[in-house]
C-alpha positions as CSV (number, residue, x, y, z in Angstrom):
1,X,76.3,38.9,35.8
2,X,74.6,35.9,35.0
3,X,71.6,35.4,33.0
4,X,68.5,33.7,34.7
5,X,66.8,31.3,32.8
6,X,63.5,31.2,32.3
7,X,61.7,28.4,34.2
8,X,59.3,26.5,32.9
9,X,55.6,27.0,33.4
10,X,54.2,23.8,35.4
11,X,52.0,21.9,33.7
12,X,48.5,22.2,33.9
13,X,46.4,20.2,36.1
14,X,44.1,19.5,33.1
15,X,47.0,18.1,31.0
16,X,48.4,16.0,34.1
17,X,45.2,14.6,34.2
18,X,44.7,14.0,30.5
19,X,47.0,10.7,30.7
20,X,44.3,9.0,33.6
21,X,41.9,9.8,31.5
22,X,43.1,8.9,28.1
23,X,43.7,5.1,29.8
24,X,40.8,5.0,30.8
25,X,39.2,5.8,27.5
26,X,41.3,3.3,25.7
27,X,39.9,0.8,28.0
28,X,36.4,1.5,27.9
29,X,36.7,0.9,24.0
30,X,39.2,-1.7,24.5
31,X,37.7,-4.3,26.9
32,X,34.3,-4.4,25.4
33,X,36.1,-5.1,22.0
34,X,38.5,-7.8,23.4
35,X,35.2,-9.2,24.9
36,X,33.1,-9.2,21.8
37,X,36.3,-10.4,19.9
38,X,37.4,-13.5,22.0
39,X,33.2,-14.2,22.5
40,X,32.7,-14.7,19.0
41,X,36.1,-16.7,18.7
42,X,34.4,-19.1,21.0
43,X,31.3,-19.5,19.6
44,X,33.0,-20.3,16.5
45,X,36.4,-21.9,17.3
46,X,34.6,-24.2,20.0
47,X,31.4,-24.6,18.3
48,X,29.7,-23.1,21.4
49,X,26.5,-21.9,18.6
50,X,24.4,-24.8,18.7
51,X,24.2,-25.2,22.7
52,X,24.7,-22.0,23.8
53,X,24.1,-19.4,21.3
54,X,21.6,-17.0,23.1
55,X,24.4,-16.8,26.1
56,X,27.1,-15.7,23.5
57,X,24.6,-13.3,22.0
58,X,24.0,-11.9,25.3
59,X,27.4,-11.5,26.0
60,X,27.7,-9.5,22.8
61,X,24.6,-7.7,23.3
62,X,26.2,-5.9,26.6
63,X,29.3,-5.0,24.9
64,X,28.1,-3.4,22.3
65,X,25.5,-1.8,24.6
66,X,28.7,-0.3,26.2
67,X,30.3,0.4,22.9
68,X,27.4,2.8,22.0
69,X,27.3,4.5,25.7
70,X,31.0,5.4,25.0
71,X,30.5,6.5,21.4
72,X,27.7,9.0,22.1
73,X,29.0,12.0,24.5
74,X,32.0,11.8,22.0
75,X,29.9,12.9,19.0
76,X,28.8,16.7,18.1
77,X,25.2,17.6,19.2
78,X,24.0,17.9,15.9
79,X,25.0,14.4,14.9
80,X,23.5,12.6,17.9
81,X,19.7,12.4,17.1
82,X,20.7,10.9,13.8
83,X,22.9,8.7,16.1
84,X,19.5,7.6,18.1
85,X,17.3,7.0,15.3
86,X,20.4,4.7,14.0
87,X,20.5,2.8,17.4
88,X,16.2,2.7,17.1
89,X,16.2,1.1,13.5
90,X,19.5,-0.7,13.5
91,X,18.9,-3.3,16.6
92,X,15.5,-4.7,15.5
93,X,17.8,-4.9,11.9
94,X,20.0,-6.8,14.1
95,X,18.0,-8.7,15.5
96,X,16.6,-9.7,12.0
97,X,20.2,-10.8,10.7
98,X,21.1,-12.7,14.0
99,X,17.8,-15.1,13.7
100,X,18.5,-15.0,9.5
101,X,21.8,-16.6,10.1
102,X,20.7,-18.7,12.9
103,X,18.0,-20.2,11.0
104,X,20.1,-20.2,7.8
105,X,23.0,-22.4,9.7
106,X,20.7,-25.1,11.8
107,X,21.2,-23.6,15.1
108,X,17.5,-22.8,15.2
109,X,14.6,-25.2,13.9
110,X,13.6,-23.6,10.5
111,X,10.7,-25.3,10.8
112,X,9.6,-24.0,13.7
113,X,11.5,-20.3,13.5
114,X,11.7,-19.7,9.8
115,X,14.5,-17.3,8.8
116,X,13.1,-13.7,8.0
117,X,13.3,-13.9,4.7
118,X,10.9,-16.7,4.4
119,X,8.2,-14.9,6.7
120,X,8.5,-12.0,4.2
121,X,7.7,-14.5,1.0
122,X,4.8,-15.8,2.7
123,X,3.8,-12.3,3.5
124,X,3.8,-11.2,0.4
125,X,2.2,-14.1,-1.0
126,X,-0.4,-13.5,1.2
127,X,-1.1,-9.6,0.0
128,X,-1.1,-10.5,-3.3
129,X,-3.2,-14.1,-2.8
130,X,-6.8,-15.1,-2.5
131,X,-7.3,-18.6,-0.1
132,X,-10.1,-19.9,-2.2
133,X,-10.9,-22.3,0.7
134,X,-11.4,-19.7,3.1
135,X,-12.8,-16.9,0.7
136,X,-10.5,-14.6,2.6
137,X,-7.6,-12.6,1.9
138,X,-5.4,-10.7,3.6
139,X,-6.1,-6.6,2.3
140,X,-9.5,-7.6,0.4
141,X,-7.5,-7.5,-2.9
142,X,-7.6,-3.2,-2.9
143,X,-6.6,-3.5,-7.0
144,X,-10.1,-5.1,-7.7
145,X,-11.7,-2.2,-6.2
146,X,-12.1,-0.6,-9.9
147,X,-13.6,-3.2,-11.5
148,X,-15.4,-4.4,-8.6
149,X,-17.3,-1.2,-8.9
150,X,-18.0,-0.5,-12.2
151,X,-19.2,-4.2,-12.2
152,X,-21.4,-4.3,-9.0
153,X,-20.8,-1.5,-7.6
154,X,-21.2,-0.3,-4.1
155,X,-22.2,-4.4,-3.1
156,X,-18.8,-5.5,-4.8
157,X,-16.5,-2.8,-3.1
158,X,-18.2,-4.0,0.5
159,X,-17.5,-7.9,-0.7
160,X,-14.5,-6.8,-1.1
161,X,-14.1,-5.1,2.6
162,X,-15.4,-8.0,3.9
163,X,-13.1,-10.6,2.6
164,X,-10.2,-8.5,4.0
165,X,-8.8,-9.8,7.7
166,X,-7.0,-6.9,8.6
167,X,-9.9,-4.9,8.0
168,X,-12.0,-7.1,10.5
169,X,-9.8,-7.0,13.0
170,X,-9.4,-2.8,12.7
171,X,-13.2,-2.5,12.2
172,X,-13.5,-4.7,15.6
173,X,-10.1,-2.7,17.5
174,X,-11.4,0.5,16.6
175,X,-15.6,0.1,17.2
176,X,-14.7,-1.2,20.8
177,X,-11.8,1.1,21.9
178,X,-14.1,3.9,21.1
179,X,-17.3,2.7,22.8
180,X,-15.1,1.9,25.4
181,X,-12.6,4.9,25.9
182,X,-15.4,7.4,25.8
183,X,-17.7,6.0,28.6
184,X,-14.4,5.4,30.3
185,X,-13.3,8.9,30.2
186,X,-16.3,10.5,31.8
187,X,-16.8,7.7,34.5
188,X,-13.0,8.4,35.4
189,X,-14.1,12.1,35.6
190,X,-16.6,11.7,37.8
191,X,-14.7,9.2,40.0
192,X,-11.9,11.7,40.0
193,X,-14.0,14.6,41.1
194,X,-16.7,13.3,43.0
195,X,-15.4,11.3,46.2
196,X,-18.6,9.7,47.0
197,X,-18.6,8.0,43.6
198,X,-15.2,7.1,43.7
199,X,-16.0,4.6,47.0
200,X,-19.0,3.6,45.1
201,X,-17.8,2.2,41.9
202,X,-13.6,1.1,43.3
203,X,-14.0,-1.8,44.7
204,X,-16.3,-3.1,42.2
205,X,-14.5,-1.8,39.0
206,X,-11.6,-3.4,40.6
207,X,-13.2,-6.7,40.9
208,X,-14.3,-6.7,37.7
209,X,-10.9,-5.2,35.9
210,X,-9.0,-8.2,36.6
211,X,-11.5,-11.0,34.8
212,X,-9.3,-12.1,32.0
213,X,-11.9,-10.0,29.6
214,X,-11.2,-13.6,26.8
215,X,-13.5,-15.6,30.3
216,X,-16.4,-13.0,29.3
217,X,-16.5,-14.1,26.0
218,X,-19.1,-16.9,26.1
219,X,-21.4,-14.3,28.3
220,X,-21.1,-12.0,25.8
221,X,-22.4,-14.7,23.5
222,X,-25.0,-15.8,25.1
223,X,-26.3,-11.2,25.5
224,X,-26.4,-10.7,22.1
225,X,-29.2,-12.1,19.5
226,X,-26.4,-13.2,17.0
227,X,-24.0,-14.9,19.1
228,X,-21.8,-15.6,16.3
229,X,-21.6,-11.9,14.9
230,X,-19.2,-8.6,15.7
231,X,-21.6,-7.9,18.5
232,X,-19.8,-9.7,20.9
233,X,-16.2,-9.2,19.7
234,X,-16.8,-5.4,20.0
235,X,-18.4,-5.7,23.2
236,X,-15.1,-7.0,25.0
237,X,-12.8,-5.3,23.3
238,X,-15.0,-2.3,24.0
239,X,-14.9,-3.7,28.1
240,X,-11.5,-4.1,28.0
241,X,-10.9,-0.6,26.9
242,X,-13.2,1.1,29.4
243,X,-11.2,-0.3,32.1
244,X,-7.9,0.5,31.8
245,X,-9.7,4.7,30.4
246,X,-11.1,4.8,33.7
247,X,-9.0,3.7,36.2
248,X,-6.3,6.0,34.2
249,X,-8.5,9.3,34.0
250,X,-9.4,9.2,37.6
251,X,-5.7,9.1,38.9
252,X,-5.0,11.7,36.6
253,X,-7.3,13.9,38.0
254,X,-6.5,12.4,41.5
255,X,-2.9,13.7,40.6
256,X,-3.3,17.2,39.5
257,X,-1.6,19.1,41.6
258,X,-2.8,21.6,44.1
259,X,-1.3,24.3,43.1
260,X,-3.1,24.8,39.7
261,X,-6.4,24.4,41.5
262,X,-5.5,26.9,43.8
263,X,-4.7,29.3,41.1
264,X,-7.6,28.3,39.4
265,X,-9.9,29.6,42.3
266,X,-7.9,32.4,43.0
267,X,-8.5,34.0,39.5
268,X,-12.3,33.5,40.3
269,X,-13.0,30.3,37.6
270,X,-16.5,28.8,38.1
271,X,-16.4,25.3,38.0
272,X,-16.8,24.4,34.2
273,X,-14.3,27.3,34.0
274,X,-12.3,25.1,36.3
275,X,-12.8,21.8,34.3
276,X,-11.7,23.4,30.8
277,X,-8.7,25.2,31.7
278,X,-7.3,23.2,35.1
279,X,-8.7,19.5,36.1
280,X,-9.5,18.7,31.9
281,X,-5.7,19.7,30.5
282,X,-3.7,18.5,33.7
283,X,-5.2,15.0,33.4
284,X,-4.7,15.0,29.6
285,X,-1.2,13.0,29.6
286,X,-2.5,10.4,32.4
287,X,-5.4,9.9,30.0
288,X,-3.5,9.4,26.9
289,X,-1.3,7.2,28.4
290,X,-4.5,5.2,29.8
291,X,-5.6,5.2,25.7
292,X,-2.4,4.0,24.9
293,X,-2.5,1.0,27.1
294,X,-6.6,0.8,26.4
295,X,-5.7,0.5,22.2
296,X,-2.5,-2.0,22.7
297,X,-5.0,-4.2,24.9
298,X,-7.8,-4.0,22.3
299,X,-5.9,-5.5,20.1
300,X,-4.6,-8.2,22.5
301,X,-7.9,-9.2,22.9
302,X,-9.2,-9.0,19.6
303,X,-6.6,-11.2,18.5
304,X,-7.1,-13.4,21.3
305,X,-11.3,-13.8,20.6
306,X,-10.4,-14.2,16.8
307,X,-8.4,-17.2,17.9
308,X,-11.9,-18.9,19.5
309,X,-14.6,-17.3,17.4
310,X,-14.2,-15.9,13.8
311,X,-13.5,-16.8,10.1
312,X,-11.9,-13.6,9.8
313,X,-9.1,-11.7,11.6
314,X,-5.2,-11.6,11.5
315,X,-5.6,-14.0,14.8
316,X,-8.0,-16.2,12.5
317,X,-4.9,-16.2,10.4
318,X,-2.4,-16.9,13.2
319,X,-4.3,-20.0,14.5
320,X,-5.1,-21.4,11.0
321,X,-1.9,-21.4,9.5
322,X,-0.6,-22.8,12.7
323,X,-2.9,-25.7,13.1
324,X,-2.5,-26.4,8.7
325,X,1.7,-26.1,10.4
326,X,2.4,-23.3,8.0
327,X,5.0,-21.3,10.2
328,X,6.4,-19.2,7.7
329,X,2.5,-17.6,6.7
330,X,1.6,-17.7,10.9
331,X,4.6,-15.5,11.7
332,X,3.6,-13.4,8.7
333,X,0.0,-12.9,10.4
334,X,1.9,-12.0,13.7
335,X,3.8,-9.3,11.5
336,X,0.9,-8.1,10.7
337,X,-0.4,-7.5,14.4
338,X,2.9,-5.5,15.2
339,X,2.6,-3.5,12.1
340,X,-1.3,-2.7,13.4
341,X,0.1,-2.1,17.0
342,X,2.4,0.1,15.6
343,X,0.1,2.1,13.3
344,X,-2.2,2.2,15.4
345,X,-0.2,4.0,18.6
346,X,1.4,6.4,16.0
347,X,-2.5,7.8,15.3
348,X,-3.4,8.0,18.8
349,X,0.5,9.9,19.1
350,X,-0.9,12.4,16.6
351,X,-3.7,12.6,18.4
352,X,-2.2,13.5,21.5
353,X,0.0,15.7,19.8
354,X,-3.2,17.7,18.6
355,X,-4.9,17.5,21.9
356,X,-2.1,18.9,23.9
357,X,0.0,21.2,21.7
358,X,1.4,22.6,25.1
359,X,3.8,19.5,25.1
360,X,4.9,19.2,21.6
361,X,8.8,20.7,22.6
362,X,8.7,18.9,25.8
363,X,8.1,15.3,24.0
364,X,10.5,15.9,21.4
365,X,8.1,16.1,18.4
366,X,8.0,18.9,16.3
């Protein structure tokens, strides 16, 4: 009698195609690495730098661009938001140490594009630093504040406000967005709602929207008593915000959908009823995104009217220091307008956040 062997399971279709897809894994790590690797070879073996460096950094740019999109469906769940807010701070860090180096090795003009770590002297030098010939600095010298009071008291503390440019260009970003933003909210209401309105004030709103808002400057001027004082400034950076509030609220209440309004009537809400709990919270994120771009463009603006009309301001600073041809201090001043930018969108974030607590899961904030 003869013993049957046993045969041998067949191999699963998930292991058969394992192989495929383990060559193709090596490859998608493989070619972007050879690419990166023969790149940089190039730039340095054929000194390809000085002509061509920001086609070599491109180059790199996409590989590593494909490196990362390979690297993170590999990694747990729990390590990929760490993984994120590596990719968010470590390319502007990059960036950094790419112009450092370029700078540092005379592929870029230092002159013109002063390595990083000479924009960061000359910003710290003007924190700390008083320009005597301007009587200006840069925070209005907060560590005087003490003695400035106990000397003169409230009067010194305000000379001290005063002297400060980033405070003068907040006081001016901040007056106009908000006596621009509010006015702009309810006229988008009302042009959202109310049809008749809405043919009434388009066309001309539309007309008037796309004057570069730095042309209405010398009006402005020529309105106010003190031509030379924050009346003006305010006054377009507070048209420039109103603009962009209202055209944004009204197609956000344009775009509510039906359905909610329906439901709305159905349960028997009156029409502030309505308002409140339907049209106000479903044009909400429309509206904040409409403040968003309102506040960037504020401070566009500001910037821009500092350039023309002011002896304080970070754009005072910009357009000084470049015309005295002191790059390293004019890119500091431009740091300091991102830093703003950037401050300033993260308070109108936690204002949002506040205002519609409905999408604080949804937006990925706690």
């Amino acid at each position: 009698m003869s013993v049957r062997r046993p045969e041998r399971p067949a191999r699963p279709q998930a292991e058969e195609a394992a192989g495929p897809r383990a060559k193709a894994g090596v490859a998608a790590w493989a070619i972007p690495l050879g690419v990166i690797a023969l790149t940089l070879a190039a730039g340095f073996g054929l000194e390809l730098w000085q002509g061509g460096w920001w086609a070599l950094l491109a180059i790199v740019f996409v590989c590593v661009v494909l490196l990362a999109q390979e690297l993170e469906p590999r990694l747990p769940l729990r390590y990929r938001g760490a993984y994120q807010r590596v990719l968010a701070l470590g390319f502007p860090l990059a960036l950094l140490l790419v112009w450092e180096w370029l700078a540092g090795s005379g592929v870029l003009n230092a002159r013109w594009f002063p390595p990083p770590s000479q924009i960061a002297v000359a910003l710290w030098e003007l924190t700390v630093s008083y320009d005597r010939f301007n009587r200006s600095s840069l925070l209005g010298r907060p560590w005087l504040l003490p003695s400035m009071f106990a000397e003169s008291g409230w009067a010194g503390v305000q000379a001290l406000v005063r002297e400060s440019h980033v405070w003068a260009t907040l006081s001016r970003v901040l007056g106009g967005f908000v006596i621009g933003a509010v006015p702009g909210v309810l006229v988008g209401m009302v042009m959202g709602l109310n049809r008749t309105v809405r043919m009434m004030l388009d066309t001309t709103m539309s007309a008037i929207y796309v004057l570069p808002k730095i042309a209405i400057f010398p009006i402005l001027m020529l309105v106010f008593p003190n031509p030379f004082g924050e009346g003006p400034k305010i006054a377009v950076v507070a048209i420039s915000a109103f603009f962009l509030v209202a055209i944004s609220t009204m197609a956000g209440v344009q775009g509510i959908d039906k359905v909610y309004l329906e439901a709305g009537r159905n349960f028997g809400a009156n029409r502030a009823q309505m308002f409140r709990h339907v049209i106000l919270p479903g044009a909400l994120p429309i509206v904040f995104s409409g403040l968003r771009l309102a506040l960037g463009t504020a401070l566009i603006v500001i910037v821009a009217v500092e350039f023309v009309r002011a002896d304080r301001g970070v754009g005072f600073m910009i357009f000084y220091y470049w015309q005295v041809l002191v790059t390293p201090r004019m890119y500091a001043a431009l740091a300091v307008v991102m830093a703003l930018g950037v401050a300033l969108t993260a308070l109108l974030q936690y204002v949002e956040r506040r205002a519609m607590p409905w999408r604080r899961g949804s937006d990925g904030h706690g």
